[in-house]
DSSP file (Angstrom, degrees, kcal/mol; ACC not computed):
  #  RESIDUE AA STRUCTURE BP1 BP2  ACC     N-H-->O    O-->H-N    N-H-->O    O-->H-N    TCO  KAPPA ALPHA  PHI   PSI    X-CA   Y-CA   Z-CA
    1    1 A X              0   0    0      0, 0.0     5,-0.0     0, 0.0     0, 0.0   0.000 360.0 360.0 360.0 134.6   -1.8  -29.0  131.9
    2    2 A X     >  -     0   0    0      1,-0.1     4,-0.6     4,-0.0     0, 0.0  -0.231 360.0-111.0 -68.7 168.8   -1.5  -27.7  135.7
    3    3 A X  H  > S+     0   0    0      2,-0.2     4,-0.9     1,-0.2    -1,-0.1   0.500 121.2  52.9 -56.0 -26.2   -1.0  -24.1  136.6
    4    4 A X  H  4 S+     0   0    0      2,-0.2     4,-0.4     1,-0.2    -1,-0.2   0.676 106.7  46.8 -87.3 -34.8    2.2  -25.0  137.6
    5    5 A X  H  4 S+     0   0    0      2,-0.2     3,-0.5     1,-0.2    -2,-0.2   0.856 115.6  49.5 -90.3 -37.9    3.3  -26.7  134.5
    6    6 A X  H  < S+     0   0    0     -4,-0.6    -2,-0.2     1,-0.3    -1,-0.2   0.757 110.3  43.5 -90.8 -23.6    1.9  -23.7  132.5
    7    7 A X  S  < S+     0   0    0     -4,-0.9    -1,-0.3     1,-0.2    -2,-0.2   0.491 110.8  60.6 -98.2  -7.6    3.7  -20.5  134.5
    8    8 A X  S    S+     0   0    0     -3,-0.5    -1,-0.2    -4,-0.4    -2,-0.2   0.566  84.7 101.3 -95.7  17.0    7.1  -22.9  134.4
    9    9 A X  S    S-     0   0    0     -4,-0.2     2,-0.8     1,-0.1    -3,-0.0  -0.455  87.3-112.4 -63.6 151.4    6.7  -22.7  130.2
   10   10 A X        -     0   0    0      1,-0.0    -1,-0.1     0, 0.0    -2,-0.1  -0.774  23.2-113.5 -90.2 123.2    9.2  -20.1  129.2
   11   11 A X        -     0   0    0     -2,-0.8     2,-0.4    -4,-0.2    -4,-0.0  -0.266  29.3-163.8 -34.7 115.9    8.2  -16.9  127.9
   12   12 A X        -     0   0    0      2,-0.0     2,-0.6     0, 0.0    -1,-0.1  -0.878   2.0-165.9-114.5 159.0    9.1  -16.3  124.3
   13   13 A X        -     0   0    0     -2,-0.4     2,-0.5     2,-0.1    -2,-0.0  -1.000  14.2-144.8-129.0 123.5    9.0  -12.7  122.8
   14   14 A X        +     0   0    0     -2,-0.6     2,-0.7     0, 0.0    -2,-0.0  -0.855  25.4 178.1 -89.1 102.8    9.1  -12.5  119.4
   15   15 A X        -     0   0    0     -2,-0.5     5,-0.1     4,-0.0    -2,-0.1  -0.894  30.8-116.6-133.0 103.3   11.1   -9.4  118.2
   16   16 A X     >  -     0   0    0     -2,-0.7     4,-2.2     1,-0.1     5,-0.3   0.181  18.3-136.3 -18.3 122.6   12.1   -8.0  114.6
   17   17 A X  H  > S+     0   0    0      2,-0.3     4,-2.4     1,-0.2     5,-0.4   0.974 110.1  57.7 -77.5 -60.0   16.0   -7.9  114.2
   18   18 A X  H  > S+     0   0    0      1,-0.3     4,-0.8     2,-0.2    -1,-0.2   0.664  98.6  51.1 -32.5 -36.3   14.9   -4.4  112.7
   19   19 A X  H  > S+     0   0    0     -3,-0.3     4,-1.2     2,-0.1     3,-0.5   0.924 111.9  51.6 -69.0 -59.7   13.3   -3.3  115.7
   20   20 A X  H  X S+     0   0    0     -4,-2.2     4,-1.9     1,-0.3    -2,-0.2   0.655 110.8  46.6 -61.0 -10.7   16.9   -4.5  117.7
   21   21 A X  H  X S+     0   0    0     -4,-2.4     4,-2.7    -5,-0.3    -1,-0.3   0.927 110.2  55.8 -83.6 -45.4   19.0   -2.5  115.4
   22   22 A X  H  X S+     0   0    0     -4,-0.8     4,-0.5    -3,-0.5    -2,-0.2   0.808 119.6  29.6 -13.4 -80.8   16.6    0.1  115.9
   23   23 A X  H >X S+     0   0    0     -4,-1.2     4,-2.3     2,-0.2     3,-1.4   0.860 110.3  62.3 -25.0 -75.5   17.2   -0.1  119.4
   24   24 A X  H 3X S+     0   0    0     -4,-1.9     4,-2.3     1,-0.3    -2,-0.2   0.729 113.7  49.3 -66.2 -35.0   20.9   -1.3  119.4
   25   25 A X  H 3< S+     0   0    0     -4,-2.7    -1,-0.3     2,-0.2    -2,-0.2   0.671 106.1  46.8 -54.1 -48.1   21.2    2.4  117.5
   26   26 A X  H XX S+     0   0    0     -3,-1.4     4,-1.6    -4,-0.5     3,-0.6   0.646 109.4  51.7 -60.4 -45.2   19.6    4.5  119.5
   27   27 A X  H >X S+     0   0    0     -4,-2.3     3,-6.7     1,-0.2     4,-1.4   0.944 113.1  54.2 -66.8 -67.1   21.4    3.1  122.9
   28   28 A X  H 3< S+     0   0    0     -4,-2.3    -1,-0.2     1,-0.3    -2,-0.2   0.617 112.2  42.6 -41.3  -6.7   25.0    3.8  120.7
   29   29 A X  H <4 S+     0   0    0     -3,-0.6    -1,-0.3     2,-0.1     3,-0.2   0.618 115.1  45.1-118.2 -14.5   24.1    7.3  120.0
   30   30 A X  H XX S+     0   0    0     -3,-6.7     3,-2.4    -4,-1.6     4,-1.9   0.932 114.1  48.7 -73.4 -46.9   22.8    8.0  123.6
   31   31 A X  T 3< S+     0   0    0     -4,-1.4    -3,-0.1     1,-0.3    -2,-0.1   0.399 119.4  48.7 -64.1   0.9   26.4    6.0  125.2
   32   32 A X  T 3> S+     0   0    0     -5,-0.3     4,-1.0    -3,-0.2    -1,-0.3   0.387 110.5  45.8-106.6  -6.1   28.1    8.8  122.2
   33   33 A X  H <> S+     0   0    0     -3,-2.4     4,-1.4     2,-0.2    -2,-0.2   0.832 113.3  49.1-113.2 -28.8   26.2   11.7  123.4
   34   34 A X  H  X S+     0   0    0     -4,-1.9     4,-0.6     2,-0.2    -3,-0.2   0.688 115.4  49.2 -75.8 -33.1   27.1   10.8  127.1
   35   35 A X  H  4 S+     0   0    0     -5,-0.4     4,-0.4     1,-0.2    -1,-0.2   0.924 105.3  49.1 -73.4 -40.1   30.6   10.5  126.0
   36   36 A X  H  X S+     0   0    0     -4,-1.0     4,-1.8     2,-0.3    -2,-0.2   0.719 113.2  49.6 -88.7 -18.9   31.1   13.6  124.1
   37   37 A X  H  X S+     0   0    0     -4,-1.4     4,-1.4     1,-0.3    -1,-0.2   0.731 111.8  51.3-101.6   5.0   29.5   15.9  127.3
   38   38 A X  H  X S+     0   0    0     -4,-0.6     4,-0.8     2,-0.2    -2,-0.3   0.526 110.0  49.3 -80.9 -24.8   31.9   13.9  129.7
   39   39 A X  H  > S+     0   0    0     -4,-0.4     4,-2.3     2,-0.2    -3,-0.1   0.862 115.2  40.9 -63.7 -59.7   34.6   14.8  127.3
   40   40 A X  H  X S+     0   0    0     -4,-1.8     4,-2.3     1,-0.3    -2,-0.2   0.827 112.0  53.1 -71.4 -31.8   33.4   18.4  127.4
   41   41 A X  H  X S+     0   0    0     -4,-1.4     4,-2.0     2,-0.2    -1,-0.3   0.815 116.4  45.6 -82.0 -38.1   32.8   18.4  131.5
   42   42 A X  H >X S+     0   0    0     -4,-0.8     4,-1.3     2,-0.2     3,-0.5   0.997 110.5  51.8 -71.1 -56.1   36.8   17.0  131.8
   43   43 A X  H >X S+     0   0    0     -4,-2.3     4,-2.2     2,-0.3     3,-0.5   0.852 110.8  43.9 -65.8 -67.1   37.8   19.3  129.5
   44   44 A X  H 3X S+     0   0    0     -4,-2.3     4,-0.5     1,-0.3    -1,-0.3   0.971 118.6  47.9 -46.0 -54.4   36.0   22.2  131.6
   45   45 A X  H XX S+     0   0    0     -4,-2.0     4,-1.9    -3,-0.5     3,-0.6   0.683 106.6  53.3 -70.0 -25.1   37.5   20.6  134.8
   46   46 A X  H <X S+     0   0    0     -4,-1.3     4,-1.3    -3,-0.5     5,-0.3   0.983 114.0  47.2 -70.1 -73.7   41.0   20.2  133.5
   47   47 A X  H 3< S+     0   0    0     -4,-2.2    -2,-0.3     1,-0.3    -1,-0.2   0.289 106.0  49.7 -51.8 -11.0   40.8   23.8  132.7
   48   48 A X  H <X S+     0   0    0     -3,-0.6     4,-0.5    -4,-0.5    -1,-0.3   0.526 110.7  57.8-119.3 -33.5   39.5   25.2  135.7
   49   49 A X  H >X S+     0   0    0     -4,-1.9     3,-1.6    -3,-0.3     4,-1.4   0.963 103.7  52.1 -53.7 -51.1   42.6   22.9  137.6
   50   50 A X  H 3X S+     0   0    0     -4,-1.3     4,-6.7     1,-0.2     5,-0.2   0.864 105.7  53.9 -24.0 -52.2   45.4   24.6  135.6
   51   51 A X  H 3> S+     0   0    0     -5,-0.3     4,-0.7     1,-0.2    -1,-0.2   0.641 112.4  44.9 -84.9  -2.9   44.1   27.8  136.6
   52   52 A X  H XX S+     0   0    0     -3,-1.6     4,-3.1    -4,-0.5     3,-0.8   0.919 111.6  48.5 -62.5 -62.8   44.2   26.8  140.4
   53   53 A X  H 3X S+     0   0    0     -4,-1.4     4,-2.3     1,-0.3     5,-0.2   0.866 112.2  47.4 -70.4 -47.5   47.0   25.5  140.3
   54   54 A X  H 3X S+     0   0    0     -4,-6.7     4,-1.4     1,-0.2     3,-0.5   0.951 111.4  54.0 -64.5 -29.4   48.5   28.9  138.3
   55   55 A X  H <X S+     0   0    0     -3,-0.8     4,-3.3    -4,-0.7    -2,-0.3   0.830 111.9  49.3 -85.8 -38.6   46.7   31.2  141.1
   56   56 A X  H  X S+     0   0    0     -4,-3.1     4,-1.2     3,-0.2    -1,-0.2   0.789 106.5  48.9 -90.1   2.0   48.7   28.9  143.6
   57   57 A X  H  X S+     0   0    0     -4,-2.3     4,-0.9    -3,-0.5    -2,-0.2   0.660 118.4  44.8 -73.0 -26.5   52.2   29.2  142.0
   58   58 A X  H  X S+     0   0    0     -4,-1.4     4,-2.5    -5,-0.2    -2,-0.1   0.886 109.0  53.0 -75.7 -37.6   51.4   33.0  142.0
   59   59 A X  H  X S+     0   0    0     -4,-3.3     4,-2.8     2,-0.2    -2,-0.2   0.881 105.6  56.2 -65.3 -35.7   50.1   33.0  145.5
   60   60 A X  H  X S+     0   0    0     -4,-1.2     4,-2.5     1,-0.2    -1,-0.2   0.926 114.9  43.1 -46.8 -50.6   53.7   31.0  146.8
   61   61 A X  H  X S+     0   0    0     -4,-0.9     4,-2.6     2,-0.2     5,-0.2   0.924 109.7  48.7 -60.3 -46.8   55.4   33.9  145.3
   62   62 A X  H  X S+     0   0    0     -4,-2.5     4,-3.3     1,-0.2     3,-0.4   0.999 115.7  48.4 -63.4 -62.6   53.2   36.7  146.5
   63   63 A X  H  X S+     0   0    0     -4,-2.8     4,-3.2     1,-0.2    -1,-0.2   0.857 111.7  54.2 -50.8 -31.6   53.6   34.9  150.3
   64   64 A X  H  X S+     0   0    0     -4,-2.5     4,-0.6     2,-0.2    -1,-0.2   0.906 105.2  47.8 -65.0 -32.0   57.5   34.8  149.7
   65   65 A X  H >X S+     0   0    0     -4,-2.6     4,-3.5    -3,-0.4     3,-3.2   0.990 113.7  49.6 -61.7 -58.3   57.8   38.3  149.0
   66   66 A X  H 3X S+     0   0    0     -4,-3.3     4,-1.1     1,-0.2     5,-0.2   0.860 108.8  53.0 -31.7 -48.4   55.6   38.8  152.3
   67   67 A X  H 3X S+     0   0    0     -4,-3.2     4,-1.9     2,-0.2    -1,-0.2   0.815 114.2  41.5 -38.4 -33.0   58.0   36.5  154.1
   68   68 A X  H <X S+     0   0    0     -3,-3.2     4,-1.6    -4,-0.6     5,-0.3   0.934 116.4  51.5-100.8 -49.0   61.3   38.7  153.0
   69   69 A X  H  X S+     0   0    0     -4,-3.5     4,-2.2     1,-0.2    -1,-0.3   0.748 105.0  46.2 -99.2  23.3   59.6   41.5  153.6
   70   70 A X  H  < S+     0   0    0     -4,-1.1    -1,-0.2    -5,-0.4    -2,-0.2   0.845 114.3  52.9 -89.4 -33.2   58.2   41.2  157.2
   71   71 A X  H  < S+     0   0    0     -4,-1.9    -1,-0.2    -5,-0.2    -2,-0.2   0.931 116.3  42.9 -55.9 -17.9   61.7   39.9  158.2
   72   72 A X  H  < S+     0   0    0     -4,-1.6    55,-2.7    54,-0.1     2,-0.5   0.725  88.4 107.8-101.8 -34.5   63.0   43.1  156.6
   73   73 A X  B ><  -A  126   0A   0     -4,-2.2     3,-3.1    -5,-0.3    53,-0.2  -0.486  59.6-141.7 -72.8 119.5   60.6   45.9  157.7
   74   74 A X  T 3  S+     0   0    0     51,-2.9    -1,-0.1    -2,-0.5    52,-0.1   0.671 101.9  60.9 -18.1 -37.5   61.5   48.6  160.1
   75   75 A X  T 3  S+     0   0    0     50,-0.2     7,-2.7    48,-0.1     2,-0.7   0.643  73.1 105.7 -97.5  12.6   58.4   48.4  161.4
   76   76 A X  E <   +B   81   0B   0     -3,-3.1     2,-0.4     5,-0.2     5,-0.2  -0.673  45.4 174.9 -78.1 108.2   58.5   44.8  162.6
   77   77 A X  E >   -B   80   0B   0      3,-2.3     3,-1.2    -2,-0.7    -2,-0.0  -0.985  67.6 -17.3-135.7 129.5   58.9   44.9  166.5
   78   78 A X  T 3  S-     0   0    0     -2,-0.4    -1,-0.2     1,-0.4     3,-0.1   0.367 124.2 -60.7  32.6  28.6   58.7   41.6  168.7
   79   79 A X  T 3  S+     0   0    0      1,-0.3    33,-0.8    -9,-0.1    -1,-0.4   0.288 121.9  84.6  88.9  -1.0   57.0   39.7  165.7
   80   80 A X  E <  S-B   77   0B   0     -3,-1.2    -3,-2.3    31,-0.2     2,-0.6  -0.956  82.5-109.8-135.1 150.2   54.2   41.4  165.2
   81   81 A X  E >   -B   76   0B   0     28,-2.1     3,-0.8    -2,-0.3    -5,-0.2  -0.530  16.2-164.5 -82.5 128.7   54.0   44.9  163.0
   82   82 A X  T 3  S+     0   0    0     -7,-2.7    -1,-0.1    -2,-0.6     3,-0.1  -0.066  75.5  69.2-111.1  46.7   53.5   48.2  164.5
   83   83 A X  T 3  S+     0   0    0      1,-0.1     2,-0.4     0, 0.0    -1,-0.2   0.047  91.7  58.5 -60.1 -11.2   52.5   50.1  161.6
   84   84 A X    <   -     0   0    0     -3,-0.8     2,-0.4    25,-0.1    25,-0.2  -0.998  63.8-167.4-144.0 125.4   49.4   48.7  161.0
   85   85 A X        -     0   0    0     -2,-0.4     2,-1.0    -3,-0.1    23,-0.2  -0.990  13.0-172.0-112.3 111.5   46.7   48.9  164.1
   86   86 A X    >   -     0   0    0     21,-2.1     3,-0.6    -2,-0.4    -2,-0.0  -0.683  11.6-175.8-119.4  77.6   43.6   46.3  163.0
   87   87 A X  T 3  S+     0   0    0     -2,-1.0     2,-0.9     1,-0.2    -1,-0.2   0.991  82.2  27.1 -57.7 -48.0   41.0   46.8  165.4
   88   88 A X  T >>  +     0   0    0      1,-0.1     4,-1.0     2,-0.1     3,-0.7  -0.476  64.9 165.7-106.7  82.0   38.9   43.8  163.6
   89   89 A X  T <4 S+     0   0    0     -2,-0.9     5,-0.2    -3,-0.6    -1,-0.1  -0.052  71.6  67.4 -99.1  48.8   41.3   41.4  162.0
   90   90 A X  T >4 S+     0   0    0     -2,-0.3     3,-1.1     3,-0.2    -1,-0.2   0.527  93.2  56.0-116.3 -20.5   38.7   38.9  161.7
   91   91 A X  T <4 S+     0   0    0     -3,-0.7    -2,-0.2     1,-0.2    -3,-0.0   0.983 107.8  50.7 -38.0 -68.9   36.6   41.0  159.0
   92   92 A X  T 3< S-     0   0    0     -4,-1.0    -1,-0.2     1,-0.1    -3,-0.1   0.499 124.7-103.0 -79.3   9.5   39.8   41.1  156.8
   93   93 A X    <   +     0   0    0     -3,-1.1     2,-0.6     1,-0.2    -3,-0.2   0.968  66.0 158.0  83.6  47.6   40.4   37.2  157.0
   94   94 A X        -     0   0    0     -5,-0.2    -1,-0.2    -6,-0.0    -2,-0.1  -0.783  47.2-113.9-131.2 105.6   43.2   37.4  159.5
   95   95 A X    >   -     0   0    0     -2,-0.6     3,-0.7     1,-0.1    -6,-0.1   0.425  20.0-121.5 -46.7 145.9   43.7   34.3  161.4
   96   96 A X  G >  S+     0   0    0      1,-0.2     3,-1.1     2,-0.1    -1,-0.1   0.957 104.5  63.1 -63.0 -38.0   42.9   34.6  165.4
   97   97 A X  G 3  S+     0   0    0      1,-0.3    -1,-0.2    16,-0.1    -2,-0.1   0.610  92.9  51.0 -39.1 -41.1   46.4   33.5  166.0
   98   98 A X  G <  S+     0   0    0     -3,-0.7    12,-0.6    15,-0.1     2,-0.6  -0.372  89.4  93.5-103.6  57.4   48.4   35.9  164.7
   99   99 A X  E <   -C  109   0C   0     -3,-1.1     2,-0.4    10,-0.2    10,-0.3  -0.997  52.2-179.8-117.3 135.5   46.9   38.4  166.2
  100  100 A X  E     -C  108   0C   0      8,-0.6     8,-2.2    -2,-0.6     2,-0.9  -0.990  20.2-129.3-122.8 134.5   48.2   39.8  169.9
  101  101 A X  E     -C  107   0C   0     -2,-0.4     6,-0.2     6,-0.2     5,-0.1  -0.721  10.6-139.8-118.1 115.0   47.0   42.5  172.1
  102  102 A X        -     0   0    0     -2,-0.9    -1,-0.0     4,-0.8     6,-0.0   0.452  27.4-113.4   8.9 173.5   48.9   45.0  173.4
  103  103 A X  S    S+     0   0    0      2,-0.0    -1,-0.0     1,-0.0    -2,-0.0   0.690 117.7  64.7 -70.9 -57.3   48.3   46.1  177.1
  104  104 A X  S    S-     0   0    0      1,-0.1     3,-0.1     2,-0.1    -2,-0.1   0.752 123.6-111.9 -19.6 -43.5   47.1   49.5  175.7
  105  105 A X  S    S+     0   0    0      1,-0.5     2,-0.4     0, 0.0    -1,-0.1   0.249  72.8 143.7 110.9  -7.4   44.5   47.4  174.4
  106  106 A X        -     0   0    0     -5,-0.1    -4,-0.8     1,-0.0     2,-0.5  -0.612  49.4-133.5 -71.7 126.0   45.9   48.0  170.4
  107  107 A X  E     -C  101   0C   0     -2,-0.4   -21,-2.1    -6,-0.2    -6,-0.2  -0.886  27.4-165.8 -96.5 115.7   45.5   44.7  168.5
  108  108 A X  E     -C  100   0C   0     -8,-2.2    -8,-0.6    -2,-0.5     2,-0.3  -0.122  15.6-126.7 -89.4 174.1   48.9   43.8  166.5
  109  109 A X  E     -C   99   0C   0    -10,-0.3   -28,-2.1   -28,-0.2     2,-1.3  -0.965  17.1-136.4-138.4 114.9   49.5   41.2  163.6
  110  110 A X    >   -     0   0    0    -12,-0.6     3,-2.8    -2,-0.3     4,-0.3  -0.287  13.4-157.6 -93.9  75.7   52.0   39.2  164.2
  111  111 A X  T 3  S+     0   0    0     -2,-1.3    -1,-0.2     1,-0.3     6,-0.2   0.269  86.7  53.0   9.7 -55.8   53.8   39.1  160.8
  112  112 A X  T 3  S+     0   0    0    -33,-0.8     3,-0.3     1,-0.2    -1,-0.3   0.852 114.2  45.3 -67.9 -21.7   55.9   35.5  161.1
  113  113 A X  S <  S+     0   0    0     -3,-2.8    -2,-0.2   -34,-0.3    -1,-0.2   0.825 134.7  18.3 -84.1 -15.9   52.5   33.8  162.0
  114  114 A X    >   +     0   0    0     -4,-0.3     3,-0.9    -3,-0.1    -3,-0.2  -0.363  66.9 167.7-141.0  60.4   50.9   35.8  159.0
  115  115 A X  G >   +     0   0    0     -3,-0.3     3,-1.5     1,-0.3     4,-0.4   0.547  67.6  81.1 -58.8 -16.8   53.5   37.4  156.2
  116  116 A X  G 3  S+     0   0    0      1,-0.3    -1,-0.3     2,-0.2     4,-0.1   0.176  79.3  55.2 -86.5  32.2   50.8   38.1  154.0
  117  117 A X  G <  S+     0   0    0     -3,-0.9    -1,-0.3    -6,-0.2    -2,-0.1   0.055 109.2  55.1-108.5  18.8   49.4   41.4  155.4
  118  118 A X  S X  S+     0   0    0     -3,-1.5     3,-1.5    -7,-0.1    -2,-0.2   0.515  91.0  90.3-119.2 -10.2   53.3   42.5  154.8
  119  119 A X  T 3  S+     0   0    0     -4,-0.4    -3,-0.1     1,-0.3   -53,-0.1   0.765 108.6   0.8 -75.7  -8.4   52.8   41.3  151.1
  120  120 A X  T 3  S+     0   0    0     -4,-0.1    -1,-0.3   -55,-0.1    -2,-0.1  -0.011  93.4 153.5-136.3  23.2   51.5   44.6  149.1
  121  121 A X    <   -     0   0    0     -3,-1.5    -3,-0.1     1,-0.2    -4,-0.0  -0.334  36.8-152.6 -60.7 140.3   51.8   46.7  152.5
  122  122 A X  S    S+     0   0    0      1,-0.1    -1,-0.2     3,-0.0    -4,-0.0   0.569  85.2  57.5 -94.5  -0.3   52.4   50.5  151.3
  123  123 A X  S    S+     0   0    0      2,-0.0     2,-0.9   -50,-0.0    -1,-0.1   0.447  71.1 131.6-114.1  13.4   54.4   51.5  154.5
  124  124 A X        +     0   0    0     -6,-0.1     2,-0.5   -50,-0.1   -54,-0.0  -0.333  24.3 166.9 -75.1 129.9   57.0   49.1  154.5
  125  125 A X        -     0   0    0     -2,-0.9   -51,-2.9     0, 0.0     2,-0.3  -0.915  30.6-124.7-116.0 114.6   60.5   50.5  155.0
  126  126 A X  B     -A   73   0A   0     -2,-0.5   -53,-0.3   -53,-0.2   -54,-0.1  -0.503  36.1 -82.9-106.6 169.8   63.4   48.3  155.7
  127  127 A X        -     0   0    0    -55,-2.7     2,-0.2    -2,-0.3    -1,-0.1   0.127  31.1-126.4 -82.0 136.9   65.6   48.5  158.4
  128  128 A X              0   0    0      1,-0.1    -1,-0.1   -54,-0.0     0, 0.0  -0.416 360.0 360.0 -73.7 143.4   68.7   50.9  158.9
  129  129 A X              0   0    0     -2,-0.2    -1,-0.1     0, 0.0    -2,-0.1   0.481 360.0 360.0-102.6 360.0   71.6   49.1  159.8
């Protein structure tokens, strides 16, 4: 018999149905253990969406009060607040946009481009009619 004849034989492997249960046992209890910390890793993730999602239902509220009260405050003068002088309002997270500066050189906030500096503000007072 050629080399040719002899590598096209097919391989047989002789294998214990006892060894494949073996086997077939071991894979089901790795593909359960894979399952159950994928359970637990949605479960975490589920749980950690909710609590976005509540921190942004609170944060819509927080920004509406901010809305109401920078239309509302006395100290709101061409859009922007003049109660509050911010020499670095990039420190405190305050977008470059709503910021303007004065001719004096005093850097303002302008409240409609940013209502949340008006939203826990202690000096708001709102305007005499």
């Amino acid at each position: 018999m050629s080399t040719l004849e002899e590598n096209l034989k097919p391989s047989i492997v002789l294998l214990s149905a006892s060894d494949l249960e073996l086997e077939l046992k071991e894979l089901k209890e790795e593909i359960k253990s894979l399952r159950d910390n994928n359970d637990i890793d949605h479960s975490r993730l589920n749980e950690k969406i909710d609590n976005i999602a509540k921190s942004i239902t609170w944060l819509n509220i927080a920004r509406s009060q901010g809305m109401w009260k920078s239309r509302t405050c006395r100290h709101m003068e061409n859009d922007a607040c003049s109660a509050w002088n911010v020499n670095e309002p990039e420190k405190l997270g305050i977008p470059a946009e709503a910021v303007t500066l004065e001719q004096t050189g005093i850097k303002r906030i302008s409240v409609l481009k940013f209502p949340e500096l008006c939203i826990a503000c202690p000096l708001y007072e709102a305007k005499r009619s």
